[in-house]
KOLMI-828176 format. One record per residue (C-alpha): residue number from 1; chain; x, y, z. Coordinates in nm, 3 decimals. Example, Ala and Ser with C-alpha at 12.3 -4.5 7.8 and 13.67 -1.06 7.14 Angstrom:
PT     i   ch        c1        c2        c3
PT     1    A     1.230    -0.450     0.780
PT     2    A     1.367    -0.106     0.714
***
This chain:
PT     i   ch        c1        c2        c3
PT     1    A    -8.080     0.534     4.737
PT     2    A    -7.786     0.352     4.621
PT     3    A    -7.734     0.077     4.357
PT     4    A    -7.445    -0.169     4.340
PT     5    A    -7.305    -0.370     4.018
PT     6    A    -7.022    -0.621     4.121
PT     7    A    -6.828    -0.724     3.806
PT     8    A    -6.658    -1.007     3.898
PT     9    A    -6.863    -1.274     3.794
PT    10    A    -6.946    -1.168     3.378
PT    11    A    -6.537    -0.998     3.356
PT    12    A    -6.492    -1.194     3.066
PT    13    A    -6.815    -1.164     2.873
PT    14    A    -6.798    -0.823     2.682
PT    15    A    -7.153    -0.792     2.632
PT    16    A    -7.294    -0.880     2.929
PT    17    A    -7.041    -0.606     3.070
PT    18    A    -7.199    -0.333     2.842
PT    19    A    -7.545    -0.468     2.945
PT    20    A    -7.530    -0.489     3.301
PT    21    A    -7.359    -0.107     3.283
PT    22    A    -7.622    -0.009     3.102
PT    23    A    -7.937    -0.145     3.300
PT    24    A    -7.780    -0.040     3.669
PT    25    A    -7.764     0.356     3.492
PT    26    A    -8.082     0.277     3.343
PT    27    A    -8.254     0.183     3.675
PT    28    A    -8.081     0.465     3.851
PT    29    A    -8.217     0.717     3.655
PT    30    A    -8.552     0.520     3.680
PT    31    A    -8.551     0.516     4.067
PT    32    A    -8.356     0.866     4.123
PT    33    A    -8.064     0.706     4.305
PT    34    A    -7.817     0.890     4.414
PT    35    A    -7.540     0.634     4.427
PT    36    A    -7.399     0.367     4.192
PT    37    A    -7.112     0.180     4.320
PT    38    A    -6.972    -0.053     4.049
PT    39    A    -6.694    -0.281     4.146
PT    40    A    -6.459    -0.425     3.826
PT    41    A    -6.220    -0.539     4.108
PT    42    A    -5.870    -0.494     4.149
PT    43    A    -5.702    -0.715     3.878
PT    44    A    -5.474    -0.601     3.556
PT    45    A    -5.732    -0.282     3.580
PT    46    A    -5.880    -0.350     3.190
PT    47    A    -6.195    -0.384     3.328
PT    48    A    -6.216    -0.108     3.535
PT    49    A    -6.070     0.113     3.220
PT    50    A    -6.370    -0.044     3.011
PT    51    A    -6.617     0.074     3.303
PT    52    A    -6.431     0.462     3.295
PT    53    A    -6.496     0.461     2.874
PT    54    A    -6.856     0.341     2.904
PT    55    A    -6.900     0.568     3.161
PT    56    A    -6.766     0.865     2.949
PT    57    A    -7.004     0.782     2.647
PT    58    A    -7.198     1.140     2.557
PT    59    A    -7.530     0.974     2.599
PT    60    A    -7.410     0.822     2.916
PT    61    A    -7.257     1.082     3.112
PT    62    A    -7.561     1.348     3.035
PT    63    A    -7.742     1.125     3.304
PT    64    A    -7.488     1.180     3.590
PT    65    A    -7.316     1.418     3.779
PT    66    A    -6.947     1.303     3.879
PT    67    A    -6.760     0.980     3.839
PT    68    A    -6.541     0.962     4.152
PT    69    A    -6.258     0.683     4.186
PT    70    A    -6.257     0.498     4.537
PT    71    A    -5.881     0.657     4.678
PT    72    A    -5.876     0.333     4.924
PT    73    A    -5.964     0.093     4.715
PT    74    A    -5.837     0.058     4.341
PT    75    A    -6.126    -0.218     4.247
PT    76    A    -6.436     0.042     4.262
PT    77    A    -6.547     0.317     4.100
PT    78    A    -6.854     0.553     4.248
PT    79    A    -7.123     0.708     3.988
PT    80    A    -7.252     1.027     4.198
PT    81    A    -7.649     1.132     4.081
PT    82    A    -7.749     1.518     4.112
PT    83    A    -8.131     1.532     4.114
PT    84    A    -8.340     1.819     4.136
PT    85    A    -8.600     1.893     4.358
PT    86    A    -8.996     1.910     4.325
PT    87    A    -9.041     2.323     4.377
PT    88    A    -8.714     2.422     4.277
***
């Protein structure tokens, strides 16, 4: 499963930013996604260095695996999920 959080439209309101970061981890966790694509877009790239520090919170990156930085495209940033299996 994979989740997607598009910035664009709350860029400028800090703390619906920290919100909406906060409830697409949340519900990843909740649902076992694999996958969280979260697009600050391209722009002066403060946004998308606000995503990478929320992202690096202790009690935020205990819940994922990797944080991987889209090589083609400067405006997205992939949240990678490691879950383990039933029996294992």
């Amino acid at each position: 499963m994979k989740l997607k959080l598009d910035l664009h439209d709350i860029y400028n309101r800090s703390g619906d930013i920290d919100r909406a970061l906060r409830q697409v981890i949340d519900e990843a966790v909740r649902t076992k996604a694999t996958l969280v694509e979260i697009i600050p877009g391209k722009g002066s790239g403060q946004l998308k260095k606000r995503v990478l520090r929320f992202l690096e919170q202790k009690d935020v990156k205990a819940l994922y695996d990797r944080v991987e930085k889209d090589r083609d495209n400067f405006g997205r940033v992939f949240v990678h999920f490691r879950w383990k299996r039933a029996g294992r």
